[in-house]
C-alpha positions in Angstrom: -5.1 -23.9 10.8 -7.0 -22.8 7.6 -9.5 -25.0 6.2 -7.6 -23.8 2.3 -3.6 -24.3 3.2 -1.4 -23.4 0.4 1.8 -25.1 -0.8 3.9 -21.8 -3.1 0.7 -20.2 -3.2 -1.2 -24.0 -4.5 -4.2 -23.9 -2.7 -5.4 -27.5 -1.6 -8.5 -27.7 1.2 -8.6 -30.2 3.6 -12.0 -31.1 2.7 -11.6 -32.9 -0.1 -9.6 -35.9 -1.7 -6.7 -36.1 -4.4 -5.1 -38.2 -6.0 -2.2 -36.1 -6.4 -0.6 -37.6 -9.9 -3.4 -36.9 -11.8 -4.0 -33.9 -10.0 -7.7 -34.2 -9.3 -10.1 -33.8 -6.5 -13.9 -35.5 -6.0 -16.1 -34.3 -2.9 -18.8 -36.9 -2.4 -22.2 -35.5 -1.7 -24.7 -36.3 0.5 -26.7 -38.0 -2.3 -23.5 -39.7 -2.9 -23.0 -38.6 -6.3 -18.9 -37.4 -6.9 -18.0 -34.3 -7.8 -14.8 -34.1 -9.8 -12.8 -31.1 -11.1 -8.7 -30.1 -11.5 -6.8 -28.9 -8.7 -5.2 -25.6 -8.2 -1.9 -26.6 -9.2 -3.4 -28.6 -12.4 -5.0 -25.3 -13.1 -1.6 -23.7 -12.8 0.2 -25.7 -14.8 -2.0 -25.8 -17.4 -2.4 -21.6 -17.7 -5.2 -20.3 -18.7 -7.9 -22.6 -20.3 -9.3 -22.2 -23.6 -11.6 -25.2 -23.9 -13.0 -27.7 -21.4 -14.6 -30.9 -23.0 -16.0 -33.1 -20.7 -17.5 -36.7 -21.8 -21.3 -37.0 -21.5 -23.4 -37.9 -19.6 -24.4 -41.8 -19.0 -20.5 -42.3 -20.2 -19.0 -44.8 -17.9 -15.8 -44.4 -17.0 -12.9 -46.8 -15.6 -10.4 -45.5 -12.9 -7.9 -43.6 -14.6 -9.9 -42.9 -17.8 -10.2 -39.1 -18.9 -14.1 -37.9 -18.2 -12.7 -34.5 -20.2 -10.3 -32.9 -22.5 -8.8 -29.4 -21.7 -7.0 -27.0 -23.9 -4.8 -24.2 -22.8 -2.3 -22.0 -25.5 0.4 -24.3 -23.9 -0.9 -27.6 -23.2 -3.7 -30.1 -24.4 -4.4 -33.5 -22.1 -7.2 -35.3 -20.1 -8.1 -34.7 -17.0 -8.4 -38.7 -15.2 -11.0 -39.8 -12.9 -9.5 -41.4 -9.9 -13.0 -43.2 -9.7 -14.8 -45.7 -11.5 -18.0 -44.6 -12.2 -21.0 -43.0 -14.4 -21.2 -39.1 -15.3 -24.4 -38.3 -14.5 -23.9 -34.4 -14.8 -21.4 -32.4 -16.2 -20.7 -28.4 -15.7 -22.4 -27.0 -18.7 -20.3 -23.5 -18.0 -17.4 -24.9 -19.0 -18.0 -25.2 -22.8 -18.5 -21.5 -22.8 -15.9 -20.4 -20.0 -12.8 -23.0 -19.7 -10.9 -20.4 -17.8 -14.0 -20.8 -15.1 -11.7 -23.9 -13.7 -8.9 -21.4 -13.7 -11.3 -18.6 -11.2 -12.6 -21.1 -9.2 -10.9 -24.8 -9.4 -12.5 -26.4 -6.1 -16.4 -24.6 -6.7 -17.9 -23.0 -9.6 -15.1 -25.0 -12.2 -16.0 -28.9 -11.3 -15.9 -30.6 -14.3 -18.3 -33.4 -13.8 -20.5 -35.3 -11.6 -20.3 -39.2 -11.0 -22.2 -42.1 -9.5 -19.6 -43.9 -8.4 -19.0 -48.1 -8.9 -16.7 -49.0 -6.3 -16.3 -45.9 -4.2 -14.7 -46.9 -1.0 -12.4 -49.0 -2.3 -11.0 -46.2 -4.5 -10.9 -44.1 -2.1 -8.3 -45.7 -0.5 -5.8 -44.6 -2.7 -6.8 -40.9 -2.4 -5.6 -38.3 0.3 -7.3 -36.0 1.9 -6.4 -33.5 5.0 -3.0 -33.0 6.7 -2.1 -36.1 4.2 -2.9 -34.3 1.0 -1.2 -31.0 2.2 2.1 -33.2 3.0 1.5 -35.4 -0.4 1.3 -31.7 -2.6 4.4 -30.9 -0.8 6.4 -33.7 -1.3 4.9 -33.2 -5.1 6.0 -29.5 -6.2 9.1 -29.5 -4.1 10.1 -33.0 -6.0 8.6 -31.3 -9.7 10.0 -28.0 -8.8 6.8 -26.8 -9.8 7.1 -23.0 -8.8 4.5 -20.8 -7.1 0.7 -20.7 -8.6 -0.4 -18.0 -10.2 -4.1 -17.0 -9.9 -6.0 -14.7 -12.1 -8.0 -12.0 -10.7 -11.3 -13.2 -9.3 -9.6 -16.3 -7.8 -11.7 -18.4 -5.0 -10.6 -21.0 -3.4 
């Protein structure tokens, strides 16, 4: 089985954990800082990103808060964290390249960092493996949302 299983053509590795409403991902270091960013199929439905601006840094931010604003030609929203926590880094390359999330939503295009509050807790309401593959499915067969489309230099 591949460790980066697609659903249409939405990429969504097994390594990580969603929480597929929101349609974010965190990876938890082994510092146990939280990286954050926008899945592939948040990425898709948004199109290409124009601007990225994430809150700064010492911020704290509640469950289901935004820690950023995006902007694409079609669409304007937060992305939410699905942990409690303080940014304690955010991804300077995304105020000059938004479209960065769009290349490469899962490595180069996290959007913040986060020392987390109350970490395993929330984390219990994430998926993650098999769970989030099944979850996605369930998601874009349910929205209808078609087939991703990746721009040329994608990596998952």
């Amino acid at each position: 089985m591949s460790e980066n299983p697609d659903v249409r053509g939405c990429v969504i590795p097994l390594s990580l954990h969603y929480n597929v409403t929101d349609h974010t991902w965190i990876m938890v270091g082994d510092d146990g800082l939280v990286t954050l960013g926008m899945t592939d199929i948040a990425q898709n439905l948004a199109g290409p990103l124009l601007h990225c601006k994430p809150k700064k840094p010492g911020s704290v931010r509640a469950k289901g808060r935004p820690i950023a604003t995006v902007e694409s030609s079609k669409w304007v929203g937060p992305v939410k964290t699905p942990i409690s926590g303080e940014i304690v880094e955010i991804n300077d390359v995304l105020t000059q390249d938004a479209a960065t999330i769009n290349r490469s939503p899962y490595k180069a295009g996290w959007i913040v960092k986060l020392r987390p509050s109350d970490l395993e807790e929330e984390m219990k309401l994430m998926v993650t493996g098999q769970e989030a593959v099944e979850a996605y499915r369930t998601k874009i067969e349910a929205d209808d949302i078609q087939a991703c489309d990746h721009v040329e230099g994608f990596e998952a």
